[in-house]
MMTF fields as JSON, N, C-alpha, C and O atoms, coordinates in Angstrom:
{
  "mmtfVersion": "1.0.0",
  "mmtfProducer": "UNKNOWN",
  "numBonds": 211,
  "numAtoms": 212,
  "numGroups": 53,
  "numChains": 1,
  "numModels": 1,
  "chainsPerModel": [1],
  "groupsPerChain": [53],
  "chainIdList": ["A"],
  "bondAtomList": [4, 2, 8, 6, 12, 10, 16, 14, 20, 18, 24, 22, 28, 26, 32, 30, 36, 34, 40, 38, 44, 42, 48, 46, 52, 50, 56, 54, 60, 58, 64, 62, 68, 66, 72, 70, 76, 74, 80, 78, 84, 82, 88, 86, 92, 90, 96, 94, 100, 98, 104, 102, 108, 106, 112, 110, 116, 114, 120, 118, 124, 122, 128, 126, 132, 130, 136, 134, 140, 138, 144, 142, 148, 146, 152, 150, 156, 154, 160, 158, 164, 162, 168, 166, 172, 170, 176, 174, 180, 178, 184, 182, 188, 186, 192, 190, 196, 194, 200, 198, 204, 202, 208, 206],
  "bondOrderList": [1, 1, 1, 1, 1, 1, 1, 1, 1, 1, 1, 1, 1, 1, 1, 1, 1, 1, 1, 1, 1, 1, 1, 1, 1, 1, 1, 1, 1, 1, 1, 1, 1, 1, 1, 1, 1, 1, 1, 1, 1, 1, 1, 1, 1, 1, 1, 1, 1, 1, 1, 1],
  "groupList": [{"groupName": "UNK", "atomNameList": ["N", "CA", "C", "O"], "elementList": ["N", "C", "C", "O"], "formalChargeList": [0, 0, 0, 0], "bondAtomList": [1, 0, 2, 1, 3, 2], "bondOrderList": [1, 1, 2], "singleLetterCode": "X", "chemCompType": "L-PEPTIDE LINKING"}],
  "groupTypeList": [0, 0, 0, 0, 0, 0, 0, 0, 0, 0, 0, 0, 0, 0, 0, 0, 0, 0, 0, 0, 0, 0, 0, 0, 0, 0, 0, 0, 0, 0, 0, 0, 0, 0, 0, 0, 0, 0, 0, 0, 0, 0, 0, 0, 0, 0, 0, 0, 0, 0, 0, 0, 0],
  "groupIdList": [1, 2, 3, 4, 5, 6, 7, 8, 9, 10, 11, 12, 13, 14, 15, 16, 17, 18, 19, 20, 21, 22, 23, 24, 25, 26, 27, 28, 29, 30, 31, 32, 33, 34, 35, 36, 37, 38, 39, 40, 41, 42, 43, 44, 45, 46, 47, 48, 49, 50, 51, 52, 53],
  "secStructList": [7, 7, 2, 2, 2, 2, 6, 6, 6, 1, 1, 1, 7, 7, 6, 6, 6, 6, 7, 7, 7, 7, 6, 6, 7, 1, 7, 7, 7, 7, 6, 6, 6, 1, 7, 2, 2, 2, 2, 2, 2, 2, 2, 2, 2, 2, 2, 2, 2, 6, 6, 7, 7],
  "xCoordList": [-25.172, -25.058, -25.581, -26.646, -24.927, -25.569, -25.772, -25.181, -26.575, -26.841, -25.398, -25.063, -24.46, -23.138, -22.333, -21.537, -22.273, -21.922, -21.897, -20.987, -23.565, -24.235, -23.989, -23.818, -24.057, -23.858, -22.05, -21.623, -21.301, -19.84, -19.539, -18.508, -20.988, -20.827, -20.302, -20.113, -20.143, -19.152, -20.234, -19.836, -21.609, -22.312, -23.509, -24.39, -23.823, -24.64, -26.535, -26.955, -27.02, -28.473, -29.357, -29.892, -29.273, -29.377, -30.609, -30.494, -31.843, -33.006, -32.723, -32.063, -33.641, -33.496, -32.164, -32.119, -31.078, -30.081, -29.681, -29.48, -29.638, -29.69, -30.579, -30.407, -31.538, -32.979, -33.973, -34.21, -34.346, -35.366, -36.115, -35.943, -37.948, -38.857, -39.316, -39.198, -40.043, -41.18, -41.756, -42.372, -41.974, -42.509, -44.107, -44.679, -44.507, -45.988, -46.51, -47.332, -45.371, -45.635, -47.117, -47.119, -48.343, -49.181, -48.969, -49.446, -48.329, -47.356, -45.804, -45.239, -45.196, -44.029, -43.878, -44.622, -42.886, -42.814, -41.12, -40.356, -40.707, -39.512, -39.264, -39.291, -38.917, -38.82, -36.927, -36.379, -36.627, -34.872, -35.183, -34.856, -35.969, -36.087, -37.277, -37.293, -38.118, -39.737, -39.421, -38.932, -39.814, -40.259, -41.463, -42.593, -40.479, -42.12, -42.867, -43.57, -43.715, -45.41, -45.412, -46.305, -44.724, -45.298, -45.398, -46.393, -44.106, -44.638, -45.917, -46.587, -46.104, -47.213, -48.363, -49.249, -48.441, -49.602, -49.738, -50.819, -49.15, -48.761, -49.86, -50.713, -49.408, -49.834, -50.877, -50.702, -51.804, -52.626, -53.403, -54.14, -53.183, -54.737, -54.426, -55.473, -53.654, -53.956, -54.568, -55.752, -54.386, -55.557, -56.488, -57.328, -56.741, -58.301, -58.867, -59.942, -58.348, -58.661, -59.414, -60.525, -58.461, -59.115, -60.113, -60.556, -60.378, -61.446, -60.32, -61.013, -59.263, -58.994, -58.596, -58.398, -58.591, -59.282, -59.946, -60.47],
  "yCoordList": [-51.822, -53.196, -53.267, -52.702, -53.906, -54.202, -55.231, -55.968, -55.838, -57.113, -57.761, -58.844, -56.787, -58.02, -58.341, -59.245, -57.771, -57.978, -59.529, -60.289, -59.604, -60.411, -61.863, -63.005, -61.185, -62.622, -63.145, -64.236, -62.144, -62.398, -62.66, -62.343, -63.535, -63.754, -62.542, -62.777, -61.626, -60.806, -60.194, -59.535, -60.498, -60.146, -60.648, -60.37, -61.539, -62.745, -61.936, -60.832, -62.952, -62.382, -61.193, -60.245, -61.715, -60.581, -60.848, -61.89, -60.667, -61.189, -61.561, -61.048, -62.686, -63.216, -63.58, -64.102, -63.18, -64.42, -65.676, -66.862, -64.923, -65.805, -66.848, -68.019, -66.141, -66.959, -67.858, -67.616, -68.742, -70.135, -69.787, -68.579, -70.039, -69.603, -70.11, -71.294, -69.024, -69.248, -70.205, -70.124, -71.867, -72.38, -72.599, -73.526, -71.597, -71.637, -70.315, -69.522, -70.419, -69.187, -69.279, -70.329, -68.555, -69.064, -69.36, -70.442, -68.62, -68.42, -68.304, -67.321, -69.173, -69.011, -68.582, -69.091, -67.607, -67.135, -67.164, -66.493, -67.966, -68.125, -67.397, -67.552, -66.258, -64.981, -65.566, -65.259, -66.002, -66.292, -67.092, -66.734, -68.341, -69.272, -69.201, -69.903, -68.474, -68.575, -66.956, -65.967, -67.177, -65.909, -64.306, -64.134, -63.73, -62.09, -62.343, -62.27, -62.76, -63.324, -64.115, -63.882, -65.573, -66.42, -66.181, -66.558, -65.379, -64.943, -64.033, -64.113, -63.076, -62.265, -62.901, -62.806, -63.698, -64.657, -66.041, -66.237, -66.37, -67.203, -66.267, -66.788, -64.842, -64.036, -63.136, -62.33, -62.809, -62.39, -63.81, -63.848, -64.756, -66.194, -66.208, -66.335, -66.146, -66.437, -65.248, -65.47, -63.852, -63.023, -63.257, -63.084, -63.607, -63.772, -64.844, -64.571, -66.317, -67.284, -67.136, -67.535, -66.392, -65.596, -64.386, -63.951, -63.987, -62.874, -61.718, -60.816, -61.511, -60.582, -59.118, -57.943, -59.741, -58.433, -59.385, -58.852],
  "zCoordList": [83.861, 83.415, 81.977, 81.726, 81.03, 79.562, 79.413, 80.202, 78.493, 77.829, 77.633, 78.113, 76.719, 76.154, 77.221, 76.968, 78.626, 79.686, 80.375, 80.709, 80.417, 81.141, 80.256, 80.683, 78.397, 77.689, 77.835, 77.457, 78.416, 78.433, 79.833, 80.427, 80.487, 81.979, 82.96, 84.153, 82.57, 83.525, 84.678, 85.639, 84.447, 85.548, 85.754, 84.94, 86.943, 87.231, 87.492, 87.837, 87.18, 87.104, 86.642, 87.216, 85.153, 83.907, 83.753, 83.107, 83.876, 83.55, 81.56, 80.656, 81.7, 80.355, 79.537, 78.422, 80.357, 80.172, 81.241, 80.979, 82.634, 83.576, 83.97, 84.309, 83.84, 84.459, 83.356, 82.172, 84.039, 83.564, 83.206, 83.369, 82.26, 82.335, 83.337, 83.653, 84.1, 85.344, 85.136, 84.073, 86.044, 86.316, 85.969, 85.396, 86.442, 86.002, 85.639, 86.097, 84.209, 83.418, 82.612, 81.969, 82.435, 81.394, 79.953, 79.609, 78.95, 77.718, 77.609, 78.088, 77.064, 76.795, 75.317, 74.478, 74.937, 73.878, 73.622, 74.316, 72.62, 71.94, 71.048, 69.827, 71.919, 70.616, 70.073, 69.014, 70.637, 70.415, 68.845, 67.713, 69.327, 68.061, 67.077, 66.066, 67.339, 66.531, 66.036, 66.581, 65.095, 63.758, 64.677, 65.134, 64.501, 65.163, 64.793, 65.8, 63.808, 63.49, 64.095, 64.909, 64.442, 65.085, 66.524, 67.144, 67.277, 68.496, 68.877, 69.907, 67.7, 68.318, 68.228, 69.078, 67.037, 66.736, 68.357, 68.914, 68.551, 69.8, 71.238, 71.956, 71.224, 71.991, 71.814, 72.727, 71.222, 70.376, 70.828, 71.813, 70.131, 70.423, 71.92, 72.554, 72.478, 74.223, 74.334, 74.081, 74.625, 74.488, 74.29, 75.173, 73.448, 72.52, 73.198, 73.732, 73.38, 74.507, 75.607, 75.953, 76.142, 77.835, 77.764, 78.827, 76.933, 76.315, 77.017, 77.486, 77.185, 77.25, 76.137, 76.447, 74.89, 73.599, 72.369, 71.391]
}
């Protein structure tokens, strides 16, 4: 199965084209629409938040 597949519908439940964000995801990250600094920066302070680095 490939990505241009899944975006040319030809095959149902592609993770991250098919599917919603999880409900009670902790971070959502719009890597589609937000800039790579702003996502890693986005992810990096939730880290840092939770003392996890």
């Amino acid at each position: 199965m490939n990505i241009k597949k899944a975006r040319a519908g030809e095959t149902l439940e592609y993770t991250g084209i098919h599917s919603s964000p999880h409900e009670n995801s902790e971070i959502i990250i719009n890597n589609g629409t937000d800039y790579l600094e702003s996502c890693v920066a986005n992810i990096l302070n939730y880290l840092k938040e939770h003392d996890i680095v």
